[in-house]
N, C-alpha and C positions, 0 to 999 in steps of 0.2 A: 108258119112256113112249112112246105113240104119237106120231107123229108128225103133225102137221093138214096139210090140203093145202097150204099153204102153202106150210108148213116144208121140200115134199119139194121146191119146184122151186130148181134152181141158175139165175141170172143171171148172165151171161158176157158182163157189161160189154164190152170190148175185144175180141170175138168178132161181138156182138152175137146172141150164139145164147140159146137155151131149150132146155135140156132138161128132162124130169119123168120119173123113175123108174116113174110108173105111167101118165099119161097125155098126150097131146098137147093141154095146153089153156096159154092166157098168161096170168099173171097181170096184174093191174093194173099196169101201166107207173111207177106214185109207189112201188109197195112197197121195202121198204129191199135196198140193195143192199150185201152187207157183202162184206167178200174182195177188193175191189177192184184191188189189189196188190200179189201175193207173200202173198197172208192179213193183211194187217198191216192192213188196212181205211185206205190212205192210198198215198202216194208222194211219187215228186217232181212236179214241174209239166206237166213235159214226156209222161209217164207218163199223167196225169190229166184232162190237156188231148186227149192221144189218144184215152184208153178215153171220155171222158164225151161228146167231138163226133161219136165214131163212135154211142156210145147215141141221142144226142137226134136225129142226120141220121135214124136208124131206126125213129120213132115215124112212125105214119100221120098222115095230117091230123085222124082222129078226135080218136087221141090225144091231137097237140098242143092242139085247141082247147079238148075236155077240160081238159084242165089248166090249158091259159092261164087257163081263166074261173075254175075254183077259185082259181087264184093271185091273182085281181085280186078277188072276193069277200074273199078271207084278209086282204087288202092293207087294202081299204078297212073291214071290220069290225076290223082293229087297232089302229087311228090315227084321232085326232082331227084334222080336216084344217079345220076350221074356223078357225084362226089360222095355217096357211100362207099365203103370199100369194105364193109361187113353188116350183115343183119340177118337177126334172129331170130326165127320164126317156130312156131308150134307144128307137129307134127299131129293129124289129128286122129282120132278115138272114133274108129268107122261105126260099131257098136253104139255110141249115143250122138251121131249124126254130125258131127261136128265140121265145120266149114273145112270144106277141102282145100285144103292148104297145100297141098300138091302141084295145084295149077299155079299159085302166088312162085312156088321154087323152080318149076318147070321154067316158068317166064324168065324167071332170074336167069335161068342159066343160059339160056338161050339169046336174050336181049340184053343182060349184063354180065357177060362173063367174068369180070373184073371182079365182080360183088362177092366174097368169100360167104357162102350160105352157112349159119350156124343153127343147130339142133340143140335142143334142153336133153340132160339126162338128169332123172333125180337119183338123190340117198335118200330113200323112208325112213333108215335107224336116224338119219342127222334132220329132215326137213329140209334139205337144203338142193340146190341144182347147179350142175356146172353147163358148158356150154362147149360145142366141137361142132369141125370142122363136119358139112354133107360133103363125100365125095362119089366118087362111083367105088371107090375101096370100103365106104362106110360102111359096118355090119349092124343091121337094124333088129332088135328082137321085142317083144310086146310084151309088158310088164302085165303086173295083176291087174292092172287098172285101166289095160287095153291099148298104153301108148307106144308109137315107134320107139324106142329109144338106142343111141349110137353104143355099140360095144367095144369101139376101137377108136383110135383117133387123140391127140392130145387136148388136153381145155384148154381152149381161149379166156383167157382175162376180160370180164365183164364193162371192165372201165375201157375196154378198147373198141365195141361194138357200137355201130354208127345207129345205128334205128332196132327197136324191140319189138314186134309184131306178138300181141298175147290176148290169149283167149281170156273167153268170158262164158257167164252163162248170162247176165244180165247187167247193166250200166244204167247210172243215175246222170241227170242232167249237169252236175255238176261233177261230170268225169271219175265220179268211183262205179268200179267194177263188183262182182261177185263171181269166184270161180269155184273151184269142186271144195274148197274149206282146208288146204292143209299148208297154205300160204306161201308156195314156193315160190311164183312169181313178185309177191310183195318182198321178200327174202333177197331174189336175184336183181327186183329194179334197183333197190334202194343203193348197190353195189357199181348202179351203170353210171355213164355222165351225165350230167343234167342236162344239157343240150342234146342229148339222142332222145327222139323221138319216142315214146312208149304210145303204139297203136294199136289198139281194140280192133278185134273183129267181131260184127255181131251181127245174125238174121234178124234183129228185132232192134225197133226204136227206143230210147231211154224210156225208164221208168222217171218220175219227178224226183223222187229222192229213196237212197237206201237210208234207212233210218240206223242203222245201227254200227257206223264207221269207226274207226278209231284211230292212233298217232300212229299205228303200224301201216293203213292203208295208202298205197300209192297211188296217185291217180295218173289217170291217161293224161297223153296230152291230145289226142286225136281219136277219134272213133266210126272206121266206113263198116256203114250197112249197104246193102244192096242199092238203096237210093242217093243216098248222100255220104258225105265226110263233114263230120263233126269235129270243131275245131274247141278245147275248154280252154 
């Protein structure tokens, strides 16, 4: 059976190259990326963590906004957001491309005013993140590692947060993640309700499995890409 144009091109995730057996054109950047590691469509962390930051630093600005906006449409046509009354979302790392999360707050404030928007601040000496209050008084500065983070503002209590919105660099079919490695999200979930939502955002379709999880990692419970919402 023939093959569709599709089907001929290879994505070379950890390369970040294209090639196409018959012509020089890129696919859609969301298209699924299978083979990811060894063929086994997964890895370990470390593996995954490299091939998917080297993929996403390599999308254009098109790209990224692209997608962003699909993702924050998926988001919002998923969820009933009319009985939240706080959630908290990632501020993103413009430096390594990360889904604009800006448009997801912007909507918030605009369509739910009600919605109390909450922002991550980490401690690097503890590992650990607390959670405050976006206002228009918020004072934002960018740490070493390139994120917004609130300089004023009290912290919100983690067990009172109605929905968690957290990044990712890569997600497994069965709802684990992989982020930048110093665990602060797995740290903050474990502290939220178990009935609030923990929701992945991610330009890219699961891998089959992260090989390397442990009793620390939390898993999502939802996951929108640009095309769908992934429900585990």
């Amino acid at each position: 059976m023939p093959k569709t144009p599709d089907q001929i091109f290879t994505l070379k995730i950890c390369l970040g190259e294209l090639t196409d057996s018959s012509k020089n054109q890129k696919p859609p950047p969301w298209e699924a990326c299978p083979d990811l590691s060894g063929g086994v469509g997964g890895g370990p962390k470390s593996e995954l963590r490299r091939a998917f930051l080297s993929r996403q630093r390599s999308l254009t600005d098109a790209e990224a906004a692209t997608m962003s906006q699909r993702i924050c449409e998926q988001l919002f046509a998923g969820f009933d957001w009319r009985n939240w009354r706080s959630v908290h979302c990632f501020l993103p790392i413009v430096r390594n491309r990360e889904i604009d999360t800006w448009l997801i707050m912007n909507r918030l404030a605009a369509d739910f005013p009600h919605i109390v928007r909450l922002v991550p601040r980490t401690d690097a000496a503890t590992l650990s993140m607390t959670q405050h209050p976006l206002t228009a008084e918020t004072v934002l500065v960018e740490t070493a590692w390139g994120v917004p983070e609130p300089q004023n503002g009290e912290p919100v209590a983690p067990e009172t947060v109605d929905c968690v919105l957290v990044p990712l660099l890569a997600f497994d079919k069965r709802g684990y993640r992989v982020g930048y490695g110093k665990g602060f999200y797995d740290r903050f979930l474990v502290q939220c309700r178990p009935d609030a939502p923990r929701i992945g955002l991610s330009y890219f379709p699961p891998v089959d499995e992260i090989s390397d999880t442990n009793q620390h990692d939390i898993r999502l419970t939802h996951c929108v890409t640009p095309d769908t919402m992934i429900v585990f």
